[in-house]
N, C-alpha and C positions, 0 to 999 in steps of 0.2 A: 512419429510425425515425419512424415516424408519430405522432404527440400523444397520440391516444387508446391508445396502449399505453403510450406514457412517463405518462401519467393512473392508467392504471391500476395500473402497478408503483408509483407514489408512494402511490398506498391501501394495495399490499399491504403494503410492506415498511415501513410505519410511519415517514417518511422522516424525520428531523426531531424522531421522539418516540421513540423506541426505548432510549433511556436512561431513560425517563419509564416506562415499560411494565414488567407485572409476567412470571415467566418465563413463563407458561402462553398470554400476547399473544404472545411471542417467538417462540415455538417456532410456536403456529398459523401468523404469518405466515412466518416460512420456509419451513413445508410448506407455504403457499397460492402462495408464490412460484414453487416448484420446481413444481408443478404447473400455474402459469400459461406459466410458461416448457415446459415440457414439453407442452403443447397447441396452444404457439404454434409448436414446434417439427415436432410429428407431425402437424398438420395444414397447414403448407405456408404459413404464414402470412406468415414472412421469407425475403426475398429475396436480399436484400445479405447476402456476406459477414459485412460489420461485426455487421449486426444479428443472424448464426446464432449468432455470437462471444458477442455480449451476452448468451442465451438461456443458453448452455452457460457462459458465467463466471458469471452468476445461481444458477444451479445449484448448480454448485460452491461459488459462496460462501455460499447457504443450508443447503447439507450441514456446509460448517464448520463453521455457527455451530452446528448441534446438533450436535457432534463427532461424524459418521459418517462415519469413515476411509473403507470400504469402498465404498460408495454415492459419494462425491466420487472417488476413484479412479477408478471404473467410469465417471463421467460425465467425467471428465478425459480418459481414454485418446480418450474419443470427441469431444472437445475437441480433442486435440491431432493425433487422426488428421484431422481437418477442417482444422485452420490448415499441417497437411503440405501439404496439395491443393490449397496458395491459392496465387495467386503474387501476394498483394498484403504481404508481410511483415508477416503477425500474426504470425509465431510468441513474440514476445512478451507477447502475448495471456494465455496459461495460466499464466503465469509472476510475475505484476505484481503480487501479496498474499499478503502475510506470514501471515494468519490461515489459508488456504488450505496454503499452505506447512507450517504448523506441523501442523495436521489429518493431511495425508497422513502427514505423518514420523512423528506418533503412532501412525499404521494400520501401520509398516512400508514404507512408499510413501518414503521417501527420496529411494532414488537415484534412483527414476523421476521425483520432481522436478528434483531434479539435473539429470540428461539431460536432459528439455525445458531446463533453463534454458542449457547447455552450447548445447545444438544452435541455440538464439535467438541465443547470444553468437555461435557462429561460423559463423553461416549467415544472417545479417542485416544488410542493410545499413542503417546509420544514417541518416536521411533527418531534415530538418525535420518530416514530419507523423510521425516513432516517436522519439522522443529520448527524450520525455517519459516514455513508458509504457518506452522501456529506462530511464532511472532508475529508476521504477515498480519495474520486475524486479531492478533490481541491489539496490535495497535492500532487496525480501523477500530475496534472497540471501544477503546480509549478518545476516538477525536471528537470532537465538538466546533460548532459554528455558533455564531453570536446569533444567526436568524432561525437557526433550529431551535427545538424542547426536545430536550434527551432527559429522559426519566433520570434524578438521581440515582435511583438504586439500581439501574443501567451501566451506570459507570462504576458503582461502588463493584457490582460484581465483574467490570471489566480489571478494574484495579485492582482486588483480590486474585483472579483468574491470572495475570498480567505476572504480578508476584510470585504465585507460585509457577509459571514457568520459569521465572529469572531462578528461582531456586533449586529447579530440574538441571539448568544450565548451567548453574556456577560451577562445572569445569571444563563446559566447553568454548573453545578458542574464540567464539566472537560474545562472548560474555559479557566483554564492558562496553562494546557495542550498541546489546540488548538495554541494560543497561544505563546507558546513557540516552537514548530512546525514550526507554523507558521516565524518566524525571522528566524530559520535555513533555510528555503527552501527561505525566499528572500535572507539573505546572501549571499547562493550561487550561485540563480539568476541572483542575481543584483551587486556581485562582492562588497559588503556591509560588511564594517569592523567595521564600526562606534558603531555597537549596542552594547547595555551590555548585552550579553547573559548570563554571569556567573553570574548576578543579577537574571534572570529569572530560571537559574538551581535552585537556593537558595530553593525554593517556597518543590523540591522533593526532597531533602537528606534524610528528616526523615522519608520515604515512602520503601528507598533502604535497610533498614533489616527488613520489614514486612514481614510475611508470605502470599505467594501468591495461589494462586485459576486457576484451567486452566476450559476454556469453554468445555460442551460435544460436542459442533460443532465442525465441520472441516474445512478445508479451504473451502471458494468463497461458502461458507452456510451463505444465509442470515441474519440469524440468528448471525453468528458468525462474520461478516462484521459491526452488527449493536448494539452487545454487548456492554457495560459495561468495559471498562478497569479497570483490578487493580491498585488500587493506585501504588503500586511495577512496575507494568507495565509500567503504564505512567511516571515512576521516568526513568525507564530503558530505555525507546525507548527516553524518553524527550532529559534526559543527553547524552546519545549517538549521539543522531540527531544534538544536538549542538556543540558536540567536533569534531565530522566530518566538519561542517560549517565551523568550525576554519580553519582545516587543508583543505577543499575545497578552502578559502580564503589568502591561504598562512599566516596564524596566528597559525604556530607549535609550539610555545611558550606559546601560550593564550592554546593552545589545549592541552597541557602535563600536564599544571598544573590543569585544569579543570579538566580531567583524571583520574590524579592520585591522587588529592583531595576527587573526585566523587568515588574510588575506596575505601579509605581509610574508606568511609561511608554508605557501604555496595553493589557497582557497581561492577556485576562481571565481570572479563576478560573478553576482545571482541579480536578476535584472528585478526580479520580485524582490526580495531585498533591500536595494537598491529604495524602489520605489515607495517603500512602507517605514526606512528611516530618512527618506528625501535626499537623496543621492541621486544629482543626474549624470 
């Protein structure tokens, strides 16, 4: 991937400000994105694999964000008839976002995610450069929305699949990580109160006032799907991922104090947070 296209995608897609931005910025840059990727695509521009990858998850993920089931579908098939023909294991590629994921199932598009994500789990082999983006994939697997229908036995085979990667992983370095990840997304799943998630936050406090590191990659860059989290990171998305589980699982009490604990030790404001245990 060359600079001057990762330059460019960081102008369209509001990198950094998109929370900041009102919706009529949003929407243009999704279409300007989709458009850029689709010119860089038709006219022969990327070479590598990785980078045709990038083009077509870009896609995809700016049709999510304007909820257009049918149009992300269509560019998906042609995503994933591409990552068939590779023989460098992307096929977890099309499978690695939850937002993504929820879109299609909106449109109808289920099980066709499903199947991509099925055919990833059993036709992939686990390597040090895809572990990262298979957690990626296992935990869009795992999410669920109160307005969606996700087939039980959807999740059951994400939560089995889910498992046995945590068991490939148990000795590698962001283990508790996975892990801790891992119990938020069954929580909410499986409507699961019982666990001590505030035992497993324990592990990142001292991680929340390190100095952190950002990737030169961009978004749905392989590269950047397959990095290295910072310790700070994994403290950040860990603690976060768990206080929402609480509050997913009607546990606003376990979730406040977790919070504001987790805050007190260097977790900064989440304005979603914020808003969901009535914090202004």
């Amino acid at each position: 991937m060359t600079e001057e296209i990762r330059e460019k995608f960081r102008q369209l897609k509001l990198c950094g400000e998109r929370n900041k931005r009102n919706f009529t910025d949003k929407e243009a840059s999704d279409i300007a994105v989709i458009d850029y990727m689709m010119w860089l695509l038709d006219n022969g521009n990327l070479f590598d694999p990785k980078d045709i990858c990038f083009a077509f998850w870009n896609i995809s993920d700016s049709y999510a964000m304007l909820r257009k089931s049918n149009e992300l579908y269509k560019n998906h098939k042609r995503f994933a008839d591409f990552v068939s023909d590779t023989k460098d294991g992307y096929k977890f590629f099309p499978v690695c976002d939850t937002t993504q994921r929820f879109t299609l199932i909106l449109g109808g598009y289920g099980d066709f995610w499903h199947g991509l994500y099925r055919d990833a789990v059993e036709n992939t082999t686990m390597t040090s450069e895809n572990y990262r983006i298979a957690y990626e994939a296992h935990r869009a697997a795992m999410g669920v929305h109160k307005r969606l229908s996700i087939p039980f036995e959807h999740l059951q085979y994400a939560n089995e699949s889910f498992l046995s990667f945590l068991f490939k992983c148990r000795e590698r370095e962001e283990y508790d990580f996975f892990k801790l990840i891992y119990d938020s997304c069954y929580m909410k799943a499986f409507e699961d109160t019982d666990r001590d998630i505030e035992k497993s936050c324990m592990t990142f406090y001292k991680y929340l006032a390190v100095d952190d590191y950002k990737t030169p990659y961009v978004l749905g860059e392989w590269e950047n799907l397959n990095h290295k989290r910072s310790a700070k990171n994994q403290a950040v998305v860990g603690i976060t991922s768990a206080v929402n589980a609480l509050i997913d699982t009607g546990e606003s009490k376990r979730a406040s104090e977790l919070y504001d604990f987790a805050k007190q030790q260097g977790l900064p404001e989440n304005a979603y947070i914020n808003n969901r245990i009535g914090i202004m």
